[in-house]
C-alpha positions, 0 to 999 in steps of 0.5 A: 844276858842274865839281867833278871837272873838275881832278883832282889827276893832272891836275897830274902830267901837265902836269908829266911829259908835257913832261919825257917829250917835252923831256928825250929831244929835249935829249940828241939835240940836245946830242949833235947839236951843236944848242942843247939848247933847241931840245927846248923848241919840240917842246912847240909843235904844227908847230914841232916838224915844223920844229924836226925839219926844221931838225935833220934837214937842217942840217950837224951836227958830225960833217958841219963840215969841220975 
């Protein structure tokens, strides 16, 4: 009944399609001055538009008065 349900590509993508999304997210972060793991919530439908938010509005690095 569900022979070729679960194919063996469908493993690749569950692991290549998190680190095409977290991977590029963990860089911006880090540059930003962000915990890197913060890239991990934008895994999460709706936290990620907050997560996005948060970044977008906070005071990064570059904005911290010396």
């Amino acid at each position: 009944m569900f022979e070729g349900l679960f194919q063996p590509i469908h493993l690749l993508l569950i692991v290549v399609i998190p680190l095409v999304v977290v991977t590029p997210f963990w860089r911006i972060f880090k540059k930003a001055g962000f915990n890197p793991w913060l890239s991990i919530l934008m895994l999460i439908p709706l936290v990620n538009f907050a997560t996005l938010w948060y970044v977008a509005f906070a005071r990064g690095s570059a904005e911290k008065p010396k």
